[in-house]
SEMAR-538952 format. One record per residue: x, y, z of N, C-alpha, C in turn; residue in one letter. Coordinates in pm, whole numbers, padded with zeros to 5 digits, always signed. Layout:
<rs>
XYZXYZXYZA...
</rs>
This chain:
<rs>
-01830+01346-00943-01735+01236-00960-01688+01192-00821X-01660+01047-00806-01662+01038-00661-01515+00952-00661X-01424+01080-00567-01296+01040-00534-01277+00870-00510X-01190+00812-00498-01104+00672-00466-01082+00716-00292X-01135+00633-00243-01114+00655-00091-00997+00526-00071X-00920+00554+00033-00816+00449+00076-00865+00323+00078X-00961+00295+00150-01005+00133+00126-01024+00056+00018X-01008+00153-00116-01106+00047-00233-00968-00001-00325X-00913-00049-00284-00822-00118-00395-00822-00245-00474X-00750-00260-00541-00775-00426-00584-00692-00537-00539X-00664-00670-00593-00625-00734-00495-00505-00813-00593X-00449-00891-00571-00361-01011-00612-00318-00965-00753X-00181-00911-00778-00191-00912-00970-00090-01051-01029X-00076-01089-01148+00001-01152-01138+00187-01105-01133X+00271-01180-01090+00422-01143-01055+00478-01081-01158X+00496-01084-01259+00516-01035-01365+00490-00861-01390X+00340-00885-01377+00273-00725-01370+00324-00628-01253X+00337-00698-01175+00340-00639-01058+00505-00583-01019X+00597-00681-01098+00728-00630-01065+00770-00583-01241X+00687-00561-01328+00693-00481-01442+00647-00364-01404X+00562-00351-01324+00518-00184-01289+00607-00106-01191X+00657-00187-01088+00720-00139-00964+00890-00100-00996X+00926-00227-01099+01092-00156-01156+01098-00040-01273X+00927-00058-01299+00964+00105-01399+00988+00233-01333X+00920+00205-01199+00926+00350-01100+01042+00371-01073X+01111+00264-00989+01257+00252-00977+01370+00285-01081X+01329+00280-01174+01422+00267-01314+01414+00429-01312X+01291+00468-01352+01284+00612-01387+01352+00727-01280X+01319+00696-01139+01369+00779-01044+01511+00781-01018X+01567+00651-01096+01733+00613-01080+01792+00745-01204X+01676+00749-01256+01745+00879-01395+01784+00977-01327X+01716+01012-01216+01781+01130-01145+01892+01135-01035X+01867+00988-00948+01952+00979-00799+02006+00866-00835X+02120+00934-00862+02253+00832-00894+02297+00728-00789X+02309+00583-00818+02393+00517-00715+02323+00468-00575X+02133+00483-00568+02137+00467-00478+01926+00407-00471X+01986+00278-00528+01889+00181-00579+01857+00123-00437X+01895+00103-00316+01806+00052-00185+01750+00111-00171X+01803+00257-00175+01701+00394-00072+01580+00421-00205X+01585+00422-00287+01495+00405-00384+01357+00292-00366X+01407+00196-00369+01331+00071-00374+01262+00097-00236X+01348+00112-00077+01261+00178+00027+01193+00222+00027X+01198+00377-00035+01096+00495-00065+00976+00432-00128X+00985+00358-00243+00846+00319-00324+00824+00181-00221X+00863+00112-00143+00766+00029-00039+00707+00109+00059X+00753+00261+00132+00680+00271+00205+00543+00341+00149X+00540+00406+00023+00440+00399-00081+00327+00300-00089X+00389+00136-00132+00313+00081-00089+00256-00029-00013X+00334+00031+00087+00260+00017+00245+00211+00071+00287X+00131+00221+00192+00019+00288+00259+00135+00383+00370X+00226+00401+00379+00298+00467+00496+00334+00594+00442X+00438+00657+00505+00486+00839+00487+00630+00808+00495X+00741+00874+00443+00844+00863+00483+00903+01003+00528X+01007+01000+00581+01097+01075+00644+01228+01084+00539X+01285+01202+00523+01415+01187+00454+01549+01296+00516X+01594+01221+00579+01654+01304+00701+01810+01287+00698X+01899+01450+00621+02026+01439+00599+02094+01569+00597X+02228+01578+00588+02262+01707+00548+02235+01775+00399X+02226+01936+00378+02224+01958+00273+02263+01878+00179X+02251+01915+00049+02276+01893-00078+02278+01746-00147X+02250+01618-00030+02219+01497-00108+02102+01443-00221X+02060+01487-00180+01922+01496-00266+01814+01473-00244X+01790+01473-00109+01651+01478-00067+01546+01498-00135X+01544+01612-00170+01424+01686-00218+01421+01626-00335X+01558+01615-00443+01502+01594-00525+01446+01421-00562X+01513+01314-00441+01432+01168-00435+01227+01185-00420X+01224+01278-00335+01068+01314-00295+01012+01330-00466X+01063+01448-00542+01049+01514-00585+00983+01419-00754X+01127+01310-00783+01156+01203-00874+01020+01082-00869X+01028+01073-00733+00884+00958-00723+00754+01052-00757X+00741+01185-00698+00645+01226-00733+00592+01250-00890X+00679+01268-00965+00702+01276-01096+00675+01166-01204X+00719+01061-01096+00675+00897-01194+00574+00859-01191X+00484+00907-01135+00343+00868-01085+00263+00973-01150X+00186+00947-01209+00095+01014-01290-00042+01052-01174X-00030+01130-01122-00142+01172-01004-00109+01270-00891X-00212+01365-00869-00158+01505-00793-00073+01510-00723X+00002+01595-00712+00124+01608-00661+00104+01755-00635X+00152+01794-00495+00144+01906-00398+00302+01936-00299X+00346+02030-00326+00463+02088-00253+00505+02200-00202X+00522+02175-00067+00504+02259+00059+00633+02322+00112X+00715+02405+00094+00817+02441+00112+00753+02537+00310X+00801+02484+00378+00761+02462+00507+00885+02574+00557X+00814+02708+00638+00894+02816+00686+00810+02831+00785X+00839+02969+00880+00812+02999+01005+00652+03079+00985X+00635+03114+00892+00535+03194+00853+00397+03125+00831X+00462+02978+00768+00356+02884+00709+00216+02848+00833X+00131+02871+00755-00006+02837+00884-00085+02746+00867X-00177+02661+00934-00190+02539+00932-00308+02535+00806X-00392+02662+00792-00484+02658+00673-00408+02662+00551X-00283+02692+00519-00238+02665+00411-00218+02491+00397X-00227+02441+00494-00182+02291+00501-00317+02194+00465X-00385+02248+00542-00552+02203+00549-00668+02232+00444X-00629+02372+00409-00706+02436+00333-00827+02511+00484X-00894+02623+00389-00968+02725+00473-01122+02776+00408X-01241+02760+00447-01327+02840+00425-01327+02992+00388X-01402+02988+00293-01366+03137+00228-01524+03195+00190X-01525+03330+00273-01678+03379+00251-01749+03405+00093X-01819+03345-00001-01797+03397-00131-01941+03527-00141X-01900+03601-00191-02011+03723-00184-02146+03713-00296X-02100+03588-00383-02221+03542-00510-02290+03490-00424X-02270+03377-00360-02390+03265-00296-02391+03342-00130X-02326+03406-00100-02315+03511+00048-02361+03291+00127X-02231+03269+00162-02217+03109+00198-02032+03098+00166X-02028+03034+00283-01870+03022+00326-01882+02846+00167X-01739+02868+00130-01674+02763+00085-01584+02676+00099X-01569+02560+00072-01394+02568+00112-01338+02496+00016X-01181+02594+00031-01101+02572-00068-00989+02453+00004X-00976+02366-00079-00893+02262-00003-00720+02329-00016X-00656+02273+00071-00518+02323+00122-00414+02169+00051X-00305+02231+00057-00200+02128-00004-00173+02020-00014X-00286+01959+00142-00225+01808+00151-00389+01761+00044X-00447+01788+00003-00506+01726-00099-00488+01692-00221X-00416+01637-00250-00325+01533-00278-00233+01404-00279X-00279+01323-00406-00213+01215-00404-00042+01202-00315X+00065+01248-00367+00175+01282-00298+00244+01436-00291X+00207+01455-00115+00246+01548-00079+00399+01569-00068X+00438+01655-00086+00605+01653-00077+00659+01804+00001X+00717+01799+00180+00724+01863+00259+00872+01926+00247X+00879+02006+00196+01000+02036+00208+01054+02105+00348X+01205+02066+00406+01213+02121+00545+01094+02135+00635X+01022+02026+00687+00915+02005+00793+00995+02100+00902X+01069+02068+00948+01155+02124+01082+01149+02263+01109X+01079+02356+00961+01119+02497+00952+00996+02596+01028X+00893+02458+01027+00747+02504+01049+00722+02538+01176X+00636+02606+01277+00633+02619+01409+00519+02469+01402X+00564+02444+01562+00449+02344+01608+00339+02292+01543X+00266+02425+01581+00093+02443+01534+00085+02415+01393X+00180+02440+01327+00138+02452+01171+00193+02239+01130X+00277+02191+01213+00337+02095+01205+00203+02008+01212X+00137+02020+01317+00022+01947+01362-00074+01928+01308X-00080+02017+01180-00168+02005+01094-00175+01940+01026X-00090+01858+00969-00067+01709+00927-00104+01557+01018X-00156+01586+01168-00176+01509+01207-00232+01360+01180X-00360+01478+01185-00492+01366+01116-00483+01314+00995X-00403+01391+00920-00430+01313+00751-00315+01252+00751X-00228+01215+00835-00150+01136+00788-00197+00993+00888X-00270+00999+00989-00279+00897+01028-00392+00819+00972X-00535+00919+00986-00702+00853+00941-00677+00908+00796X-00641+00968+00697-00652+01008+00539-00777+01094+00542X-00805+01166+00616-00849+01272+00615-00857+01408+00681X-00947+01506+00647-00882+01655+00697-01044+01709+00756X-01020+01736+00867-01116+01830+00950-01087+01965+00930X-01189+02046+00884-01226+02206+00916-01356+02236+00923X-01369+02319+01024-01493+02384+01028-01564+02289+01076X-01594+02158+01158-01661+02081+01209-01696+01962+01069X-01656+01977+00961-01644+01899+00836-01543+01785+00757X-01573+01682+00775-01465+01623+00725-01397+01556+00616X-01330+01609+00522-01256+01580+00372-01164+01413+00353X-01230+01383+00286-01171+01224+00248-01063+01285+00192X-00900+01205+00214-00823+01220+00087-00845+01137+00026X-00730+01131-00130-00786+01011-00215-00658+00906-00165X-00649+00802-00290-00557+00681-00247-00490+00729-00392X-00320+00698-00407-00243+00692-00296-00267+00783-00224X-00209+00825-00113-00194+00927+00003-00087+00912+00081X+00070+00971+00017+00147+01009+00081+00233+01127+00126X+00285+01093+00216+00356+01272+00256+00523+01235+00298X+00596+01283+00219+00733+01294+00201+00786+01422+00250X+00833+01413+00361+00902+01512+00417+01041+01530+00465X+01102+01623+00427+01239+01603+00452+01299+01751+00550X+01417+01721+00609+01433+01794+00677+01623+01773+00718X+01671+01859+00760+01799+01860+00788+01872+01859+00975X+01905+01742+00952+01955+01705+01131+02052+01814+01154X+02152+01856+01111+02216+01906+01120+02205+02094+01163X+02136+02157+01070+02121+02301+01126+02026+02274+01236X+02029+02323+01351+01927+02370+01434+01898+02472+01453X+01919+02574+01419+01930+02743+01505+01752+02779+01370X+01692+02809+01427+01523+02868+01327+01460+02747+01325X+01471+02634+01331+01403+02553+01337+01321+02456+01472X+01207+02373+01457+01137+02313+01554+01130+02129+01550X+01209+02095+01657+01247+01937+01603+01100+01894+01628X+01064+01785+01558+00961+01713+01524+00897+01639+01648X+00789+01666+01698+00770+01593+01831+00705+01433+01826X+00707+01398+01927+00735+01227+01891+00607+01176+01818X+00461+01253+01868+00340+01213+01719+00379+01214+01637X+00432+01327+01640+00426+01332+01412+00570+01257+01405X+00693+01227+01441+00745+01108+01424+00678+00997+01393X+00631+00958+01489+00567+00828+01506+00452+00825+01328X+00428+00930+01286+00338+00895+01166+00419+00864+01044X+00545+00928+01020+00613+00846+00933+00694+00705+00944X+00634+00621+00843+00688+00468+00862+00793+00468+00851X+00891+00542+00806+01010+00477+00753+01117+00662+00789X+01244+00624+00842+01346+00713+00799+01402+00734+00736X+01469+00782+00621+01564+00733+00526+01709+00828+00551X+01811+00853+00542+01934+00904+00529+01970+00881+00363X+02007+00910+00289+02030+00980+00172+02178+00901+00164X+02293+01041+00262+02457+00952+00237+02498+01004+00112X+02655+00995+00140+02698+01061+00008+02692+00972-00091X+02704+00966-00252+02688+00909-00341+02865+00819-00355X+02863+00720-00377+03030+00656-00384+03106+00750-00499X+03246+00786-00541+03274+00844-00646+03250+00806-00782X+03197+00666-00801+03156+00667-00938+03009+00722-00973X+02939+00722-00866+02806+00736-00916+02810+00911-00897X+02905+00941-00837+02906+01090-00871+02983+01169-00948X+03042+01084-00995+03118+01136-01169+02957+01105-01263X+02935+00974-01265+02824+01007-01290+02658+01129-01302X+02695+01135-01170+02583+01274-01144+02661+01380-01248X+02800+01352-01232+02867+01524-01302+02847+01508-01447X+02844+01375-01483+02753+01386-01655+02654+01412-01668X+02589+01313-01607+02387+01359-01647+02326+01486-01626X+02399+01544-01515+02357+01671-01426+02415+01810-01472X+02589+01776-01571+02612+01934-01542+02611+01968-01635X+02482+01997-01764+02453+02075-01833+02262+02133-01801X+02239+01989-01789+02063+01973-01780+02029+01910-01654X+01923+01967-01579+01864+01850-01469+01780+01778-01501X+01847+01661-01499+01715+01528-01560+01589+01513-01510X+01507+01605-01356+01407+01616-01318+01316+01664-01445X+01361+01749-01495+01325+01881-01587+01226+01786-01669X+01314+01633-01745+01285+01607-01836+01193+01471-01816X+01186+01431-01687+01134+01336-01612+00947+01301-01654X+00940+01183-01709+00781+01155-01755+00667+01058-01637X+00572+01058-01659+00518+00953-01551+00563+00831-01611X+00566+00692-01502+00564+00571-01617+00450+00509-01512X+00372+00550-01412+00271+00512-01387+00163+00544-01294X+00025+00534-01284-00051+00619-01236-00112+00605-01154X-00209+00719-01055-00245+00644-00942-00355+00518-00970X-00452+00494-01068-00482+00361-01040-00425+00233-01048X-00304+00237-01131-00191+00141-01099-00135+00095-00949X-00124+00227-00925-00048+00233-00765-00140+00145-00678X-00292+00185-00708-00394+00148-00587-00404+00018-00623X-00361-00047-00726-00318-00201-00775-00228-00251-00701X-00119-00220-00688-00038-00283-00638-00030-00231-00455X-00087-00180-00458-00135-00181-00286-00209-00272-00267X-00305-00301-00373-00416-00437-00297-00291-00510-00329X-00200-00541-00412-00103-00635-00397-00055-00699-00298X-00032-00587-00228+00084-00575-00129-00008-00617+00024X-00105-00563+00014-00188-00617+00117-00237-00759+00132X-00202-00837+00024-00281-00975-00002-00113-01089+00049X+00014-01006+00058+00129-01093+00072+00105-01140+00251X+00135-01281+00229+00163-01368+00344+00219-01307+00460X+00155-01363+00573+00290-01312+00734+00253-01455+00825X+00337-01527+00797+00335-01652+00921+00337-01613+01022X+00274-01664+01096+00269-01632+01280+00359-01623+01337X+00500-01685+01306+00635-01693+01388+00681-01554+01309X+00647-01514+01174+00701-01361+01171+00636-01258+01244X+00469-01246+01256+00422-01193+01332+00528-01166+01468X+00499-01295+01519+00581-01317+01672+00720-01237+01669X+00759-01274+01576+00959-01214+01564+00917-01038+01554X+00808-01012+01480+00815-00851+01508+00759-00836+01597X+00690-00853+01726+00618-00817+01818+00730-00863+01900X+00821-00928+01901+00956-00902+02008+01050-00840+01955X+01051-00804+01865+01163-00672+01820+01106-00537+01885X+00983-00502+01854+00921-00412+01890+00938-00420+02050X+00896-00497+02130+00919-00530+02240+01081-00500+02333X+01148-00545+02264+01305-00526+02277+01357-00404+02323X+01257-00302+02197+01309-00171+02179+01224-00079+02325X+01110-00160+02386+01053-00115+02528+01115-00160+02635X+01177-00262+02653+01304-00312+02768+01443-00277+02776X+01471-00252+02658+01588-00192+02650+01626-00128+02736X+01783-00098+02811+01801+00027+02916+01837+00147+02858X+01878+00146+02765+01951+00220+02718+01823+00304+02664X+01701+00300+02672+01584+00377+02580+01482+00415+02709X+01442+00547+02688+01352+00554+02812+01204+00551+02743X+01199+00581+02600+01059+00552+02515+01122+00482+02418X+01046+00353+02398+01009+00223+02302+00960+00246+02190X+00918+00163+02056+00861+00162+01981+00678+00154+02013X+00596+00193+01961+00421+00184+01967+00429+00060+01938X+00267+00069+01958+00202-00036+01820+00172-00016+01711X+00173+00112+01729+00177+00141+01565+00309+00153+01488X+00401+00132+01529+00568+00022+01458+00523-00055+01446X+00494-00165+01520+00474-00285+01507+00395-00343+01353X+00255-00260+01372+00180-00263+01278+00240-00225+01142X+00297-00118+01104+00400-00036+01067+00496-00126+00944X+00549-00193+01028+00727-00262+01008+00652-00383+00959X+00554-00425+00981+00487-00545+00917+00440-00488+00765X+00327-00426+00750+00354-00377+00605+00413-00298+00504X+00571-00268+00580+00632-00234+00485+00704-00421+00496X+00710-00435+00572+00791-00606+00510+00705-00649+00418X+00557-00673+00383+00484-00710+00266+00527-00616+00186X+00516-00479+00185+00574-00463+00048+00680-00500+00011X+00817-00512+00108+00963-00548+00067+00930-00667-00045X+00868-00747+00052+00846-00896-00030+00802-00869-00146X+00661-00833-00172+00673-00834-00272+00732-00789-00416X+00819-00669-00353+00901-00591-00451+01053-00696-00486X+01040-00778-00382+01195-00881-00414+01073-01034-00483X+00980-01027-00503+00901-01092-00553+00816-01253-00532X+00823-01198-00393+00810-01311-00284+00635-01284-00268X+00535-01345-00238+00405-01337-00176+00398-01400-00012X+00520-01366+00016+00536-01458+00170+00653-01353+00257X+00603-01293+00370+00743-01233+00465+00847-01306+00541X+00945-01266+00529+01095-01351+00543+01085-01268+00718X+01167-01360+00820+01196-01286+00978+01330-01148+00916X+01395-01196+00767+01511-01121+00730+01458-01018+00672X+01322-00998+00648+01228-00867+00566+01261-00780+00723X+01219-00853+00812+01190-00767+00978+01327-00703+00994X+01411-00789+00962+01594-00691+00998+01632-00604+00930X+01616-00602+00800+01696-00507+00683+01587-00355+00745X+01520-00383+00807+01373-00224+00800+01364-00227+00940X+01418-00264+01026+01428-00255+01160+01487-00112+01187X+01544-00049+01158+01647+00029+01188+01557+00151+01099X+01503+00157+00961+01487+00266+00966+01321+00312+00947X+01244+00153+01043+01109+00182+01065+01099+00217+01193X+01233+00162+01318+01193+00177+01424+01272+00305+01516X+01356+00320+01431+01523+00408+01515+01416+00558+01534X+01376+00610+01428+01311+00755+01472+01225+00756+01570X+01164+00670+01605+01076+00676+01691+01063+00648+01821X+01230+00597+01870+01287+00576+02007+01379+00701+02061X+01342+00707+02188+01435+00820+02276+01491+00776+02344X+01614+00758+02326+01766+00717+02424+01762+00766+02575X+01792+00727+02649+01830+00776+02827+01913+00865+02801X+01899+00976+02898+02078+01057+02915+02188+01005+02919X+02207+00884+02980+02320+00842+03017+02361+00791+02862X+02296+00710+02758+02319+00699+02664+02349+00796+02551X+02284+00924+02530+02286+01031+02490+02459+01081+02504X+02478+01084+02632+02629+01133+02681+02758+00992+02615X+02728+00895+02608+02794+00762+02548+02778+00820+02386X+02735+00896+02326+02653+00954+02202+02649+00820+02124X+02578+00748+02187+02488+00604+02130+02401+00648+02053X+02391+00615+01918+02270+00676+01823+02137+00565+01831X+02038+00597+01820+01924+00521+01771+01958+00428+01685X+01985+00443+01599+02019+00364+01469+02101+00221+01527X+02218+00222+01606+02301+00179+01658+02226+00059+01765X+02191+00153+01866+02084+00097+01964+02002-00039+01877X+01903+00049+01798+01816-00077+01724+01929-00168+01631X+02027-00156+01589+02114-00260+01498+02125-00351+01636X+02179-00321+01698+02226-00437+01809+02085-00517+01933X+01999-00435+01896+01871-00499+01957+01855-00621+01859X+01843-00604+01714+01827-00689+01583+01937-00802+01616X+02055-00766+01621+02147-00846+01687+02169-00941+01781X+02103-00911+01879+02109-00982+01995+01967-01071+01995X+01856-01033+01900+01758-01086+01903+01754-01231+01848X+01726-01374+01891+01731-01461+01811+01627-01476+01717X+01606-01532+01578+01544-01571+01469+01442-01638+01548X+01340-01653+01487+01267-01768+01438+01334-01929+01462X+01288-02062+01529+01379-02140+01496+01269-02222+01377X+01247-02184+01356+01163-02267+01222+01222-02161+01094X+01297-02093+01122+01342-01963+01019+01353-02062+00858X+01305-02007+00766+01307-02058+00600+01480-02116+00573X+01503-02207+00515+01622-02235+00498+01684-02202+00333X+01789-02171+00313+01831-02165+00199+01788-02288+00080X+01767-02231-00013+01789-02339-00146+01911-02382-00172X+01995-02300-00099+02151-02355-00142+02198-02420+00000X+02109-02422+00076+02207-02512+00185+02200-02609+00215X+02322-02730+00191+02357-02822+00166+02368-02905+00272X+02290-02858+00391+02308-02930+00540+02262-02988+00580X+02258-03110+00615+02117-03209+00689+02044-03150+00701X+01911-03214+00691+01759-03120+00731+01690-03051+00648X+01771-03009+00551+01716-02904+00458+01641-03008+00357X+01531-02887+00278+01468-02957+00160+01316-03013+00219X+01269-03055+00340+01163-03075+00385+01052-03108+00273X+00954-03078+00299+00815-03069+00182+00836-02984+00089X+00940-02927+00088+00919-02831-00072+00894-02669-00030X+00753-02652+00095+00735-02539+00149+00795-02453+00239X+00855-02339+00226+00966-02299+00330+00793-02261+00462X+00877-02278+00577+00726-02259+00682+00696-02078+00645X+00728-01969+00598+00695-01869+00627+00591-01855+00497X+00565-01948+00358+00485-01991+00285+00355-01984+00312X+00245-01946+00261+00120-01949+00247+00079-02128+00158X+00008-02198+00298-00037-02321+00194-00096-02312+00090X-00055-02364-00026-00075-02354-00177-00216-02530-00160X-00349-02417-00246-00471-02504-00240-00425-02649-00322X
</rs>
């Protein structure tokens, strides 16, 4: 039987289908994580944008169990890695194993073979074993033994980890940063949605009872989706000087890649299309600025000592950056000028 390799997806569905499949995921994972429908809707774009996310907070928000909820809605392998000091990179990879019937090495594939991987505490792992995620999170596949393993599609890796303890742990070095698209912070829940949690939660955990509502060839649907949404050249342009921004900056002594750049562009196609647009807004580039680009910049000392956060840094880069002046205009704005041909410019010409 021959796996689904990353490239083969399909293409264009209609709007309907496409945001009937994508709010069931959302809907279902809301059964578990109360109150916190952006970071949700995030998580399943960087899904499908083909990307990895990061979920980076203090104990007990729910990290694990947001990773845990998407993995669950999705009807397709699911692998989880509870990441300690001990852990070695063939448990990650998988390892050849001598078999004494055929006297001929085999190999048994390792954890990340799988549709969505789910890392619990990355930070706990030494280096070497960290690195072992390299390759498959960037090319979707796994080298051993001079041999190389296709993963299938989807192919993501959800890893979470805690800023806060440091003492046993190994902070993440700027590669394997740089491979997850997106950061997320968690945050406490407001008090209603956590009176809430104290109903749903304090007899039964609603994970427990959690069903798929859709599967990976769905998923690999709405990835060709997501790949087929519009990027006007002036959005292009507006992210290749954001990205840019974050390399001039003084306050940063390492910038964003090109692989942000590349990055922050298709998770804005997925945004779009999940708000149900086939066209990227310069305002898709701002709302995901911050938590496609903040992990992956290193502040100066002098900023460090100001305890200027990343996050901060990139809000006010976004800030100071001007729009687009051809930027899409409101349907509601009532100001000279508006209304043109009908087409906002960030539009794909309609045949």
């Amino acid at each position: 039987m021959t796996q689904q390799t990353w490239d083969e997806v399909g293409g264009l569905l209609p709007h309907d289908e496409f945001r009937a499949a994508s709010e069931a995921v959302v809907s279902n994972i809301e059964q578990v994580i109360e109150g916190k429908t952006a970071t949700v809707r995030l998580a399943l774009a960087v899904l499908l944008a083909e990307g990895h996310l990061l979920i980076e907070d203090v104990p007990g928000v729910g990290k694990t169990k947001l990773a845990k909820a998407m993995a669950r809605s999705i009807d397709c392998s699911v692998r989880r890695i509870q990441f300690t000091p001990d852990l070695l990179p063939s448990d990650v990879t998988g390892v050849s194993v001598y078999n004494q019937e055929t006297h001929d090495f085999e190999f048994r594939p390792g954890a990340v073979f799988a549709n969505l991987v789910v890392g619990d505490e990355i930070n706990r792992a030494s280096p070497k074993t960290q690195s072992a995620l390299l390759e498959c999170m960037e090319e979707r596949q796994v080298t051993v033994d001079g041999v190389t393993y296709q993963l299938q599609t989807p192919f993501m890796v959800i890893a979470t980890q805690n800023p806060i303890e440091m003492e046993g742990t190994y902070p993440l070095p700027e590669a394997q940063r740089d491979r997850f698209t997106a950061r997320i912070a968690m945050g406490y829940p407001d008090p209603r949605a956590e009176l809430a949690m104290l109903d749903g939660h304090g007899a039964t955990d609603p994970l427990q009872g959690l069903r798929p509502v859709s599967d990976a060839a769905t998923v690999r649907r709405l990835i060709g989706h997501v790949r087929q949404v519009h990027v006007a050249d002036a959005v292009k342009q507006y992210a290749i000087d954001l990205v840019t921004a974050t390399r001039e900056a003084p306050d940063l002594r390492l910038g964003a890649s090109p692989r942000a750049t590349l990055q922050l562009l298709r998770t804005a196609r997925a945004v779009a299309a999940l708000e149900g647009r086939d066209y990227v807004l310069p305002d898709d580039l701002q709302v995901l600025a911050v938590p496609v680009l903040a992990h992956r910049i290193i502040p100066t000392a002098d900023a460090q000592l100001a305890r200027r956060t990343t996050d901060a840094i990139v809000a006010e880069l976004v800030h100071r950056l001007p729009l687009p002046h051809d930027r899409q205009r409101s349907p509601y704005d009532t100001r000279p000028g508006g209304g043109g041909n009908g087409r906002g410019p960030y539009e794909p010409r309609r045949p």
